[in-house]
C-alpha positions in Angstrom: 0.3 39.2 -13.0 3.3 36.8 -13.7 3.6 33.4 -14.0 4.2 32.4 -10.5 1.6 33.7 -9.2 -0.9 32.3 -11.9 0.6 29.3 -10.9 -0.4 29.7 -6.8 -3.9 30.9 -7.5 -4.4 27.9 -9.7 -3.0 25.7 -6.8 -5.3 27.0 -4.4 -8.4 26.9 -6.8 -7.7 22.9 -7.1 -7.0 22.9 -3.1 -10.4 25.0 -2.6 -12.6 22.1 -5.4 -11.1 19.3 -5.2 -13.7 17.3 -2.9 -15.8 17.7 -6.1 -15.8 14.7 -8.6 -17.1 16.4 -11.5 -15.0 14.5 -14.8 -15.1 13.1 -18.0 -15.8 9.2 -18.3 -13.3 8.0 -20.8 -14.1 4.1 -19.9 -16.8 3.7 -18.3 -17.5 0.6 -15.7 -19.7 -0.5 -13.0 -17.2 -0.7 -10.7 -15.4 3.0 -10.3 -12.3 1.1 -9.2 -12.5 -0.1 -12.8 -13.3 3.1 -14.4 -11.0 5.2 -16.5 -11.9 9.6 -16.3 -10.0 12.3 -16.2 -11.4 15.0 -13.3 -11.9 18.4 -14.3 -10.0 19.6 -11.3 -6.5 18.0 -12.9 -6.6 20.9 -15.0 -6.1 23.6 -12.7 -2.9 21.5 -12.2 -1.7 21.7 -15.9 -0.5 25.6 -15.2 1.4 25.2 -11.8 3.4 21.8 -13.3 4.3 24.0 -16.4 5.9 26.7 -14.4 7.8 24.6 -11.5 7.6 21.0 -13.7 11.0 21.5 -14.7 12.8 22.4 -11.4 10.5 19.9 -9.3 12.2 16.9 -12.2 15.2 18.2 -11.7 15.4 18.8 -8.3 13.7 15.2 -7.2 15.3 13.3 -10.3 18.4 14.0 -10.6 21.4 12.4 -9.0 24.7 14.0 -9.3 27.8 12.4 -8.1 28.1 12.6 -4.0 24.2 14.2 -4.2 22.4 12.6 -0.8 19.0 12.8 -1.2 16.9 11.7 2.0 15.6 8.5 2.3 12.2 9.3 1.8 13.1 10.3 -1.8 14.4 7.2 -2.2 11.7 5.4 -1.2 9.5 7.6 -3.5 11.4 6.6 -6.3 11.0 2.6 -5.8 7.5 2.7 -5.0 6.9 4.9 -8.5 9.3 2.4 -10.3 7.1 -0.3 -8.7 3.9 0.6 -9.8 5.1 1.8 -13.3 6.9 -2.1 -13.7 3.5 -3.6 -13.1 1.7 -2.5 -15.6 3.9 -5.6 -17.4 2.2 -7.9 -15.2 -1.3 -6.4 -15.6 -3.9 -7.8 -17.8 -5.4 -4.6 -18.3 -2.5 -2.3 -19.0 -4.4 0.7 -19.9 -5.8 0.7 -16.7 -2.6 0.0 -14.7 -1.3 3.0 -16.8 -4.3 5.1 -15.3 -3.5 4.4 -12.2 0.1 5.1 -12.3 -0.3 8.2 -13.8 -3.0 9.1 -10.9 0.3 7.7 -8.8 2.2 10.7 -10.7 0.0 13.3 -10.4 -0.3 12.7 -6.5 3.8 12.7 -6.5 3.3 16.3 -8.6 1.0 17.6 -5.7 3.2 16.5 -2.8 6.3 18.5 -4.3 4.1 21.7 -5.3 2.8 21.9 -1.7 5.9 21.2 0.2 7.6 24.1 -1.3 7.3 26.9 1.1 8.1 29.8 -1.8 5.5 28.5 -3.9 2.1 27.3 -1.0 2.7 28.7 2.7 1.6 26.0 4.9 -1.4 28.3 6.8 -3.0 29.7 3.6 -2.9 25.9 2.1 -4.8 24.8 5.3 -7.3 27.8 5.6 -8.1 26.9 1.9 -8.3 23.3 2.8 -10.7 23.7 5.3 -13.4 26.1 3.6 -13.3 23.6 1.1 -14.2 20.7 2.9 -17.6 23.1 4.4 -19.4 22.4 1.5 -19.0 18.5 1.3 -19.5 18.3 5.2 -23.5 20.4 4.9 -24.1 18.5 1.7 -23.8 15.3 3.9 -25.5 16.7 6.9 -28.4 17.9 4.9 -28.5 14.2 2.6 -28.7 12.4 6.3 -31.4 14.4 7.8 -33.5 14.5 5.0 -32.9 11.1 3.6 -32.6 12.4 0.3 -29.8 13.2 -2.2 -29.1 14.6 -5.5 -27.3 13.6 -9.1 -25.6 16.7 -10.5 -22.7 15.8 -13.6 -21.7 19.1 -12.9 -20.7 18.3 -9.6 -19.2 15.4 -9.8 -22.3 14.1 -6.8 -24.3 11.0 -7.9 -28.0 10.2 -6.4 -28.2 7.6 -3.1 -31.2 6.0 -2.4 -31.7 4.0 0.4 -33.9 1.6 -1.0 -31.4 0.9 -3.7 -28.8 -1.9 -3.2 -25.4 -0.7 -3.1 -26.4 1.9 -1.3 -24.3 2.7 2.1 -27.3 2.5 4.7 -28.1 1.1 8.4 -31.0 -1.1 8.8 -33.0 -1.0 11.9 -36.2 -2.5 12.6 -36.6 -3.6 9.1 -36.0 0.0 8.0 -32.9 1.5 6.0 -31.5 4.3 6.4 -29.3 6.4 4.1 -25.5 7.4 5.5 -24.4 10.3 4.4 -22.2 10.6 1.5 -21.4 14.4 1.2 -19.8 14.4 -1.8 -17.7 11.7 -2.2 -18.4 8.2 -3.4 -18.6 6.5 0.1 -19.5 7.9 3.8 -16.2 6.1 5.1 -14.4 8.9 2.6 -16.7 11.4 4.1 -16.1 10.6 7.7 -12.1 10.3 6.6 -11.8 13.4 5.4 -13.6 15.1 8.8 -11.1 13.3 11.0 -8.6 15.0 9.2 -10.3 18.5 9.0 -11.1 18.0 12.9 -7.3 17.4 13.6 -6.1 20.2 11.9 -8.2 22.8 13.7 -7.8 20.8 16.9 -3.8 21.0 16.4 -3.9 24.8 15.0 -6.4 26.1 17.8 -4.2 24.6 20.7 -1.1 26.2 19.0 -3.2 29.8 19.8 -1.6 31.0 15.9 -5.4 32.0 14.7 -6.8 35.4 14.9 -9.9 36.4 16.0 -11.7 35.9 12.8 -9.8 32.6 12.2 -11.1 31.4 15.8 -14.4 32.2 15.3 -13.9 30.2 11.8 -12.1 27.1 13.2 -15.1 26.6 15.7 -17.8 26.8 13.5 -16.0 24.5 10.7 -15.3 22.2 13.9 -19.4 22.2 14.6 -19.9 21.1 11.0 -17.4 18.5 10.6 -18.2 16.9 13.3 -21.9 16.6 13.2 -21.1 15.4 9.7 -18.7 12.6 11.0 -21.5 11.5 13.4 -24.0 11.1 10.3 -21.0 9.5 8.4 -21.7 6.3 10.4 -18.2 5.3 9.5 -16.6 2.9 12.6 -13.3 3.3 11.4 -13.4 7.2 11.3 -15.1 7.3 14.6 -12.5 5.1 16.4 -9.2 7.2 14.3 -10.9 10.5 15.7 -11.5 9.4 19.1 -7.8 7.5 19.2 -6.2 10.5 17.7 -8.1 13.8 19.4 -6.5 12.6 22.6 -3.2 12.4 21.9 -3.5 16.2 21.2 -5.7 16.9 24.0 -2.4 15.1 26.2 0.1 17.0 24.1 -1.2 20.6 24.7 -3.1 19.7 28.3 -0.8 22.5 30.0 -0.8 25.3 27.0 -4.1 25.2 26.4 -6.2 24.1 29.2 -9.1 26.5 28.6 -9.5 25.3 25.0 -9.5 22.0 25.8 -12.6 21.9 28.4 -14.2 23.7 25.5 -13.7 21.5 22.7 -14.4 18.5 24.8 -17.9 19.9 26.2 -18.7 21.1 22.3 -18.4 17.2 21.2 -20.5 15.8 24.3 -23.3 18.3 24.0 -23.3 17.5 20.0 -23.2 14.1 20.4 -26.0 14.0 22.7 -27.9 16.5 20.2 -27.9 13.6 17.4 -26.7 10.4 18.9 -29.9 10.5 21.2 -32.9 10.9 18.5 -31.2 8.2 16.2 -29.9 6.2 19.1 -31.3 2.7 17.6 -28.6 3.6 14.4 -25.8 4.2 16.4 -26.3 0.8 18.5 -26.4 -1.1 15.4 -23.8 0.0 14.1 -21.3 0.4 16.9 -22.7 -3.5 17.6 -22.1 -4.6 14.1 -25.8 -6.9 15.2 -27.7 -6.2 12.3 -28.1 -7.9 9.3 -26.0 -5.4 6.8 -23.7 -5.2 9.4 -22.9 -9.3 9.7 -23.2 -9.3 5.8 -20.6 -6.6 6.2 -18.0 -8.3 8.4 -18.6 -11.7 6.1 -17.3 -10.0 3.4 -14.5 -7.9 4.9 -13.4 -11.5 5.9 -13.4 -12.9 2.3 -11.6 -9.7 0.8 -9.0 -10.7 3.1 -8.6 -14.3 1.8 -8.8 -13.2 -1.7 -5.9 -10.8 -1.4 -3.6 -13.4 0.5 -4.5 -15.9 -2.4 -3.4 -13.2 -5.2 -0.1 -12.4 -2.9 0.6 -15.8 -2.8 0.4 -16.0 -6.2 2.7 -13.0 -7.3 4.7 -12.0 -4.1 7.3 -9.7 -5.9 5.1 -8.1 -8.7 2.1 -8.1 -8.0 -0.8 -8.1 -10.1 -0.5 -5.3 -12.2 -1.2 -1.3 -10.6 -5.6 -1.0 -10.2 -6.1 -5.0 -11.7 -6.9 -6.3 -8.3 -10.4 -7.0 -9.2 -10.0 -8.5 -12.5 -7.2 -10.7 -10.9 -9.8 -12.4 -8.6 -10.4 -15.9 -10.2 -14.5 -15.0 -9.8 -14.1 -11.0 -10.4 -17.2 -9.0 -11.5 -18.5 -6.0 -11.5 -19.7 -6.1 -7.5 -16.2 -7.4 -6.6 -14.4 -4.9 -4.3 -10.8 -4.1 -3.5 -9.6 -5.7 -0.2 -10.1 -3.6 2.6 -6.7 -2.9 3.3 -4.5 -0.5 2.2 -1.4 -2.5 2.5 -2.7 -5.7 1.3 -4.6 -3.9 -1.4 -1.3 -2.4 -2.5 1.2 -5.4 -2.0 -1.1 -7.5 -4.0 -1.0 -5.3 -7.0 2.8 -3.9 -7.2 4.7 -6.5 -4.9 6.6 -6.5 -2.2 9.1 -3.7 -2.6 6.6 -1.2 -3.6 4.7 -2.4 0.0 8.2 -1.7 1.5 8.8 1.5 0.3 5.6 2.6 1.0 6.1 1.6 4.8 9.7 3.5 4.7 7.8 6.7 3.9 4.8 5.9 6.1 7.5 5.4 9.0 9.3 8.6 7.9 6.0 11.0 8.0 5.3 9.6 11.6 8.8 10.4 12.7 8.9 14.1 11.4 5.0 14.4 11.9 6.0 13.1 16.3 8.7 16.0 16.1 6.2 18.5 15.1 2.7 17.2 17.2 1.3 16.1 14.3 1.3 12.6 14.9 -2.1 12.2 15.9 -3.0 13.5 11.7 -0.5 10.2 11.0 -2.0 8.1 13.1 -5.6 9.2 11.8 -4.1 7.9 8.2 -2.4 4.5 9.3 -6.3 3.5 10.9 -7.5 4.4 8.1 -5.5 2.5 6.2 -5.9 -0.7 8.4 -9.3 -1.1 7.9 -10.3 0.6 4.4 -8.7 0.8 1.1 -9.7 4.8 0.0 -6.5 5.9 0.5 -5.2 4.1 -2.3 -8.0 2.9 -4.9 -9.5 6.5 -4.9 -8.0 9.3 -7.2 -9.1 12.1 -4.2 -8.0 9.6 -1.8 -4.7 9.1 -3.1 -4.3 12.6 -4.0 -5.6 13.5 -0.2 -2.8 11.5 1.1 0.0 13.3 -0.7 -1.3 16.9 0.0 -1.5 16.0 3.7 2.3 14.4 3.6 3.2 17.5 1.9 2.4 20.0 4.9 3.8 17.7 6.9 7.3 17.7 5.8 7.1 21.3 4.5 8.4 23.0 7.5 11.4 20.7 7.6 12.5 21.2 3.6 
C-alpha cells in the first residue's frame, strides 16, 4: 500500500469521526470557547499533510512573477494574515495562537478535499453522510428518553435538564431536554442536519445514486430530519425550510416524482412528532416562554457588547478567540456574540471581516452555477443568527470541508 493511499484512507477515517469530540484538555476552562485541547481526530490528519503538505504550500503559497492566483486565494491569505496579526493585540496570546492554528488546520482541510486526485467529491459525501447517522440517533434517542450520557471516549458530555446551562424548553413549569446528539449545543446538531438534508436533497434530484445509494439517501433523510425536529433549533428550522425550496424550484421539471415524495415524507413526520409535543413546538416557535424571553434578552446584550468592543478596536480587533475576556464584565458564563460576523470583526478587525465576505460572496457565486446555493444559503443563516461556525473547532472545520466540495469541481 503506498503513501497516497494511506494518506486517503486516513482522510476519510477523520471525514467518517469527526462529529465525535473525544480530545485531550490541555487548559482546561468553564467556558469551551475558552478552553485549549487538541482532538484526537487531528491526528488522522498528521499522515495526509505529510504526504501533500509540501505541494498544497507550494501550490497555495507561492507567488511567482506573472502567477494569477484567483481571488478567493487572495482573500484566504488576508483573512489567515489577519487572525495570525492579532494574536499581538490579544491578551491571551496562547489562546489566540490556538485558535489560529485551528484557523490552519481548517485551511489544511479545505485544500486536501478540493483536490479531485486525492478525495472524489461522491465518496467524500457518502462518507460524510454515514458519519453524521450516528450523531443524528444519539440525539433522537437523548430527546425521547430525556436522558443522556458522559463518555471521555467519545468526546459526548452528560445533559440534564434540571441542570442550568442546559439547552431545554420549559412548558407548564416543566423542562425539557433538546437534543444534543453529539455535539456541544442542539443549534450544532440541527446545523449539521440542514446540511446533511441538502445534500441528499440536491444528489437525489440529480438521479446520480444507485439503487442501494437511494434506498440509503431516504433512510439517512428519515433520521436527519426527525433529529432536526428534536433539535428545537429556530435558526436551523427556518435555513431548512428557506433553503429545501429553492431546490424543490430548481429541479421541479427533472424530478417531479421525487419531489411529491420528499415533500409528503416531511409532512407525515412532522405530524408523527410535532403533534404529541405540540405544547414544545408553540413555545418555541413563539419565543413566549420564560427561557425563551431570557433568551432574546440576551441575544440582545451580545449584540451591544460586540458593537462596544468594535468600536473600540475597528481595524484589529481584539485578539483571535479573546472575545470573552475582552468584555469589560467577562466570566466564565459570558458567551460569544451570536453572530458570526460580528463575532469575527470584533476579534481580527475589519479586513479579516472583508475577506471573509469576498470568499463567502465567491462560494455563493460558484455554489449558484452549480445548484448548490441553497447549501450556501443554509451557512450565511446560520451565520446571522449563531456564532458555531466560527467559535467551534468542528464548526470551523465543517465550514471549510463543505467550501471544499464546493469549489472542487471547478479546480
Amino acid at each position: 500500500m503506498n503513501k497516497e493511499l494511506i494518506g486517503k484512507y486516513c482522510l476519510y477515517l477523520w471525514l467518517l469521526v469527526w462529529p465525535w469530540q473525544t480530545k485531550l484538555i490541555l487548559r482546561p476552562n468553564d467556558s469551551n470557547y475558552l478552553e485549549i485541547s487538541f482532538f484526537a481526530a487531528w491526528l488522522l490528519l498528521i499522515i495526509p499533510l505529510i504526504v501533500w503538505g509540501k505541494k498544497i504550500f507550494l501550490e497555495n503559497y507561492s507567488f511567482k512573477t506573472g502567477e494569477k492566483k484567483a481571488y478567493w486565494c487572495w482573500s484566504l491569505f488576508i483573512l489567515e494574515a489577519t487572525i495570525l496579526f492579532s494574536i499581538v493585540a490579544a491578551s491571551d496570546r496562547l489562546l489566540s495562537l490556538f485558535h489560529y492554528f485551528i484557523f490552519v488546520l481548517g485551511l489544511s482541510i479545505f485544500y486536501l478535499f478540493i483536490k479531485k486526485e486525492i478525495t472524489p467529491i461522491k465518496e467524500s459525501i457518502n462518507i460524510f453522510i454515514i458519519s453524521l447517522i450516528t450523531p443524528a440517533l444519539l440525539g433522537l434517542w437523548q430527546f425521547f428518553s430525556q436522558k443522556t450520557f458522559a463518555c471521555k471516549w467519545l468526546g459526548v458530555a452528560s445533559h440534564s435538564a434540571s441542570t442550568l446551562g442546559s439547552a431545554v424548553i420549559e412548558t407548564s413549569g416543566v423542562r425539557y431536554l433538546r437534543a444534543y446528539g453529539s455535539f456541544d449545543h442542539p443549534n450544532i446538531l440541527g446545523g449539521v442536519m440542514v446540511i446533511g438534508l441538502l445534500i441528499i436533497l440536491y444528489y437525489s434530484f440529480k438521479r446520480e445514486l444507485t439503487r442501494k445509494n437511494r434506498i440509503f439517501y431516504l433512510l439517512s433523510f428519515a433520521v436527519f430530519y426527525s433529529t432536526l425536529l428534536v433539535s428545537f433549533s429556530r435558526s436551523a428550522l427556518l435555513a431548512f425550510f428557506i433553503t429545501a425550496p429553492l431546490l424543490f424550484i430548481k429541479f421541479k421539471k427533472t424530478a417531479k416524482s421525487l419531489l411529491i415524495f420528499y415533500s409528503s415524507l416531511v409532512i407525515f413526520i412532522s405530524l408523527v412528532i410535532i403533534i404529541p409535543n405540540r405544547d414544545l413546538f408553540l413555545v418555541r416557535s413563539t419565543a413566549t416562554g420564560r427561557l425563551e424571553q431570557k433568551s432574546l434578552t440576551e441575544r440582545a446584550t451580545y449584540l451591544e457588547q460586540a458593537w462596544s468592543l468594535i468600536k473600540i478596536k475597528p481595524l484589529q480587533g481584539v485578539g483571535a478567540g479573546n472575545y470573552i475576556l475582552a468584555l469589560p464584565d467577562s466570566n466564565q458564563y459570558s458567551q460569544p456574540v451570536h453572530n458570526y460576523w460580528l463575532l469575527l470583526w470584533a476579534e481580527v478587525g475589519i479586513f479579516g471581516l472583508l475577506s471573509a465576505l469576498i470568499f463567502w460572496f465567491y462560494l455563493l457565486t460558484i455554489s449558484y452555477s452549480k445548484n448548490l446555493h441553497p447549501i450556501i444559503i443554509a451557512l450565511f443563516i446560520f451565520s446571522l443568527f449563531d456564532h458555531w461556525l466560527l467559535s467551534s473547532a468542528l464548526g470551523l472545520l465543517l465550514f471549510f470541508f463543505i467550501s471544499a466540495l464546493i469549489i472542487q469541481q471547478d479546480t
